[in-house]
N, C-alpha and C positions, 0 to 999 in steps of 0.2 A: 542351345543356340546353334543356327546350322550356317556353315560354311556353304559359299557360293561353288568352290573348286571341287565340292562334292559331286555335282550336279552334270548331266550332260549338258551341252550347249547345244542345244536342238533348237532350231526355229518355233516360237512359239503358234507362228501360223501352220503349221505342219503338223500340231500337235489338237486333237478335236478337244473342245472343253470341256471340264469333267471327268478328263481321264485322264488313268492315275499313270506314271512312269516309273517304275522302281529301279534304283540306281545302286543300294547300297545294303546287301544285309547287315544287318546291327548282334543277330545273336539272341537268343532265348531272352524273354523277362519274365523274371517273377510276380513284378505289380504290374497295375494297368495302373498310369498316370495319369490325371487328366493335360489333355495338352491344347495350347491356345496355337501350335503352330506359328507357321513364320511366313506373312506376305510380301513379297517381291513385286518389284520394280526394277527391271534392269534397263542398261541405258537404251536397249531399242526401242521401248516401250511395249514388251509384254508382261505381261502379270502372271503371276505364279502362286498356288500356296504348296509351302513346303510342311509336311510333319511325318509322325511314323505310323505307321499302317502293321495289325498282324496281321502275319499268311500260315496257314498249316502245310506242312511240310507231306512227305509220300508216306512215311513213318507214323502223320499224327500230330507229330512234335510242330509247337506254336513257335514261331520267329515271329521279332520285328523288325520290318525294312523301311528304310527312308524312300519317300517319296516326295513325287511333285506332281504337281497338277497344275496345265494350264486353264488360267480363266478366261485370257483372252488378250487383247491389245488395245492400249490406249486410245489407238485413234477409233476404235470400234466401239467402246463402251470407255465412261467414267473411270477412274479411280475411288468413287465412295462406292459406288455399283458394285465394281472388284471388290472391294473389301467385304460388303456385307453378301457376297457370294463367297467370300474366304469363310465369314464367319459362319453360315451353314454348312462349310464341308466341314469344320473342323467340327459342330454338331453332330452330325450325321455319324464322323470318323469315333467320337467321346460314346456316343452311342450302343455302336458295334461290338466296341472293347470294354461297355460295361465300366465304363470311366464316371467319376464324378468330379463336378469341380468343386474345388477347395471351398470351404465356409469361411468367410471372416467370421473373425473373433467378434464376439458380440452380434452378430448378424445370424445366428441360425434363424429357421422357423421359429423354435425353442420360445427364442430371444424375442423374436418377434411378435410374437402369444403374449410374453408376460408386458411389452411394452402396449400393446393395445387393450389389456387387463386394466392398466395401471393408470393409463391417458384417455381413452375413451370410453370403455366401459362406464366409470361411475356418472355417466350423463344419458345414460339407455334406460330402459325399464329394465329394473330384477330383473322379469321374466324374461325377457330375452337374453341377459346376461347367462342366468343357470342356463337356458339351452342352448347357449353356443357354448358354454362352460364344458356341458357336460359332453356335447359334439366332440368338441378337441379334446377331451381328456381319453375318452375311452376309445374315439375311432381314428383321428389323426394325429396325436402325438409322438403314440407306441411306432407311430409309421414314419415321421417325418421331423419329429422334435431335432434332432442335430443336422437333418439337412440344409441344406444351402436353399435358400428362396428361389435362385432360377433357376434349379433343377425339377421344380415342382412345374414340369412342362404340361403342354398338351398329353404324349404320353402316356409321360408317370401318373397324371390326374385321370386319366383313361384307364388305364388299367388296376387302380384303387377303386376308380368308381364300378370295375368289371367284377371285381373280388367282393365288394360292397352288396352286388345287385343277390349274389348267390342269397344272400340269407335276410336282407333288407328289403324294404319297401321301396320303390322308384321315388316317393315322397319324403320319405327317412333320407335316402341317398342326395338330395337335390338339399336335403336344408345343411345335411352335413358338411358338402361342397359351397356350400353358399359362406359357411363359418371360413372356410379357407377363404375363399374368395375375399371376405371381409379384410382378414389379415393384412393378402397381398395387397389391395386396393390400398390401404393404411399405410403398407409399409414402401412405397410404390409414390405416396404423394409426401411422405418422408424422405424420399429419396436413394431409397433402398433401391437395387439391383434386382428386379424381379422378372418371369417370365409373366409373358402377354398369353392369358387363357381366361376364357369365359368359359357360360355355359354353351354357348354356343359351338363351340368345338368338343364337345363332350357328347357321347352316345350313350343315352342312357335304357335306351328300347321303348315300348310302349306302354303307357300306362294304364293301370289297371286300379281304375279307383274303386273306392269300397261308397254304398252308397252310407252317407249321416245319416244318423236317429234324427227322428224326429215326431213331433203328437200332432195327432190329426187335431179339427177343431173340436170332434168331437170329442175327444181323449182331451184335450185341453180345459175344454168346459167340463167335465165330470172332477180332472184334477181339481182345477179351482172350486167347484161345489164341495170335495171331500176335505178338500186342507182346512185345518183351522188356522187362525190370525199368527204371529204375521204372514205366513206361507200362503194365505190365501191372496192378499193384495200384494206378495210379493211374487208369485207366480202370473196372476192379472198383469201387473206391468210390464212382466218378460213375454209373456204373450201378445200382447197388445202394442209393444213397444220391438220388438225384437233385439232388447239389451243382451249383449253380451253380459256373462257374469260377474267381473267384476267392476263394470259400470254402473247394473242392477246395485251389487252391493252399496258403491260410491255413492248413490242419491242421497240427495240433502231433503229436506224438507223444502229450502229454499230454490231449490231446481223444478219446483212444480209450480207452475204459470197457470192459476186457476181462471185470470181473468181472457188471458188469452188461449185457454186450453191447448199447454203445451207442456213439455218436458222437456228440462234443458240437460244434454250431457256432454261434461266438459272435465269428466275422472274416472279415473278406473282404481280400484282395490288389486292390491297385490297378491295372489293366491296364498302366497308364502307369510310374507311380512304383516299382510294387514295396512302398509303405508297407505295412503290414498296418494297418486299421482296422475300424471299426464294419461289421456286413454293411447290405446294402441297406434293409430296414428291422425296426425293432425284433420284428415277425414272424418275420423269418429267426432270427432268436434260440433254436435248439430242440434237446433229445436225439433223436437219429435212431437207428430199432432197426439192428444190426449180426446182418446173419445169419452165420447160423453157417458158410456157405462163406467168406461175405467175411471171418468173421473165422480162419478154417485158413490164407487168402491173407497176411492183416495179418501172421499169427504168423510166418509165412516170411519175409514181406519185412524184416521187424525184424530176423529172427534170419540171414540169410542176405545182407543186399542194402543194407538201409539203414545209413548212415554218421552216428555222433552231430556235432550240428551246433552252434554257438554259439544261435540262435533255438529247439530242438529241434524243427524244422520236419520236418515226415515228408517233404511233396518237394521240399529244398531245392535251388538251382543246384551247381555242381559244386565253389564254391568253401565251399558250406556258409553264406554270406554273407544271402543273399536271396530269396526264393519264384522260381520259374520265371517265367519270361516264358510267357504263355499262347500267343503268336502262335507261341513256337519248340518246345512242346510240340506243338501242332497241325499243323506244317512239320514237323519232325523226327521227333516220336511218330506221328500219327494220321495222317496223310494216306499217307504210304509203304506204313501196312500194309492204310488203303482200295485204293488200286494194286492192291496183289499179289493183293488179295482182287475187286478186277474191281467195287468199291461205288463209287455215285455220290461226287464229292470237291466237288462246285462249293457254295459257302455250307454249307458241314457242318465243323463246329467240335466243340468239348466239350460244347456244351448240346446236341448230338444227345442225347447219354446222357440228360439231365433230360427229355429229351421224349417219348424214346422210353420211359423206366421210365414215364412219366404214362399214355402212350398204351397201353403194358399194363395198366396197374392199373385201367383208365377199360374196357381190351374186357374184363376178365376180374371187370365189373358189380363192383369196388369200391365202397363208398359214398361219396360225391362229398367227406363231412366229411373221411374217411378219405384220400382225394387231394388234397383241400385244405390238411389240415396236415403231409403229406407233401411237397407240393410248397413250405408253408409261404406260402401268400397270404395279403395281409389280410382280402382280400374276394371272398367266393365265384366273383363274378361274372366275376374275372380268370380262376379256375379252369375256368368255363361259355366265355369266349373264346378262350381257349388251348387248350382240349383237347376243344373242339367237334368234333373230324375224329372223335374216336374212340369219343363217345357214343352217336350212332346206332347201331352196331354192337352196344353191349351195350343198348340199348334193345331194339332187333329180338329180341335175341336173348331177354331179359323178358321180350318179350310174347308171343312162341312157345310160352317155357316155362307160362305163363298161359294162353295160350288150349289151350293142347292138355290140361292138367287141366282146363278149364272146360267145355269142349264136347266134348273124346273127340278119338277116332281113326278114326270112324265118317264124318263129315264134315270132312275136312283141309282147312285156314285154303289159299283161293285155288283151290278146287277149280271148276273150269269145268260148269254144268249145261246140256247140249243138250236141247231140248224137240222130242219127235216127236209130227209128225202123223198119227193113221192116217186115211186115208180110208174113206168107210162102201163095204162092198163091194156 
């Protein structure tokens, strides 16, 4: 606590604000404290923050001296104004000296982790649990487990996420930050003490996307001609439909709308468990049209191939029990008949299909609404960064069609003019 008779009595209009006045060395410390300092009000109405400030000495040798700083005077600014301009000096001051503020008890990150494990978690999909699961274990706990929640500033989340970029992916880094992000939001409308940081204050540089696998139509249709049953009406529908895979998995039999040729998807399979649950998000929720080859495919495989199941699941395991395992579809089904067929196999999965229908309907100048609720995003913009490979192409191809009705065939778009000179004879 600081005494007032420490202090000179300077006019606080005399004094610029922001700057510091040092009145009182204190002497060497061994710790750095964290300090909340001490706001004044004295009766003329200037405002003051008092705390201790280090200085290095001619020697080297670190001291701390008492200071003050004027903010300013009442009749010129606020008293909450003053205050929340006390509380970024003393910021800035905890800063410098490498100070941290104290944790309540029960209140670390830590703490924080296992309360939104515990309360919100088990109404999320698994999957998304395991991967912020395994975010927080391995990249921010070892970092910030016993910290205090409003120390995890602008900053400190800056320069994790700096150390992060060395050896991660700009997309690794954004999901990892995204797990904290979850926390503090959680802990923040509990009423927890947090700092205010998004992504938007975070630098993460630019990003360098890797382009998705994906099978041409033609690779697609040779897949499906080599698969045998179920892999073959099970790759048709992920083609035809651009299911993700463990929606693909989820179909029912009763999800297929033969009179209105549609498919209804309203579940996803859990890669892990097998459960059937909610899809990824309430967007994927949608009728998807059933063309007419896929549905000649469906009518066979029903009447020919498919075995009635306790779940009425159209690709159930062999015992009738549970959806497929996607890894031993992928091993078993899809990878043997890329082999034979001489197609790239390294990271090519079932979401080829969904990339590859995108990457048709995107060259073949669909309208982006039109592949948007197809592919069923929330937001356009996931549509414009996922299937950016294959835009340019029906761009190009646009503005061909446009400029060749606009200007003719007389002058063709890129045509080279050499200028000759005659000389006078």
């Amino acid at each position: 606590m600081f005494s007032d008779d420490v202090f000179t009595a300077t006019a606080c209009a005399s004094i610029p604000n922001a700057t510091s006045l040092v009145t009182e060395k204190r002497g060497p410390v061994a710790k750095r404290r964290f300090q909340k300092g001490n706001f004044v009000l004295d009766t003329r109405g200037n405002m003051y923050s008092l705390f201790y400030e280090d200085f290095h000495g001619p020697d080297g040798s670190l001291t701390s001296k008492r200071v003050r700083v004027c903010i300013g005077k009442l009749s010129e600014m606020s008293e909450r104004a003053a205050r929340r301009e006390h509380a970024r000096i003393m910021e800035n001051v905890n800063r410098k000296r490498g100070s941290v503020a104290p944790t309540v008890k029960g209140q670390s990150f830590g703490d924080l982790v296992s309360g939104w494990l515990a309360e919100v978690a088990p109404n999320l999909s698994p999957a998304t649990v395991r991967q912020r699961e395994s975010y927080l274990r391995k990249h921010v706990l070892p970092r910030f487990k016993d910290a205090a929640p409003q120390t995890l500033d602008v900053s400190t989340l800056q320069q994790f996420a700096t150390e992060l970029r060395k050896s991660l992916s700009r997309k690794t880094v954004i999901n990892i930050l995204s797990s904290v992000f979850v926390i503090l939001d959680y802990a923040k409308r509990c009423g927890t003490v947090v700092s205010s940081v998004s992504f938007k204050d975070i630098e993460l540089g630019s990003a360098t996307t890797k382009q998705a696998a994906f099978f041409t139509r033609e690779q697609a249709s040779q897949i499906i001609a080599e698969s045998e049953e179920p892999y073959k009406t099970m790759f048709a529908v992920a083609w035809a439909t651009g299911l993700r895979a463990g929606e693909l998995l989820a179909l029912g039999v009763a999800d297929l709308n033969f009179n209105q040729r549609t498919i209804r998807v309203s579940k996803s399979a859990d890669d892990n468990t097998r459960i059937i649950r909610q899809p990824k998000t309430p967007n994927s929720i949608a009728s998807l049209p059933m063309p007419s080859a896929l549905e000649a495919l469906l009518r066979n495989y029903l009447k020919h191939h498919w075995t009635p199941n306790e779940g009425g699941l159209l690709f159930s395991n062999r015992k009738g029990t549970k959806p497929r395992w996607r890894d031993n579809v992928v091993k078993y089904g899809l990878k043997p008949v890329l082999r034979k067929l001489g197609i790239q196999i390294q990271d090519v999965g079932l979401h080829a299909f969904r990339h590859g229908l995108a990457t048709e309907l995107a060259e073949n100048s669909v309208p982006l609404p039109v592949l948007q609720q197809q592919m069923r995003h929330a937001d356009v913009r996931t549509t414009l960064a996922v299937y950016a490979h294959a835009i340019p192409a029906s761009q190009r191809d646009a503005m061909e069609r446009l400029a060749g009705s606009s200007i003719g065939t007389n002058v063709p778009i890129g045509t080279n003019f050499k200028v000759e000179t005659v000389s006078a004879q």
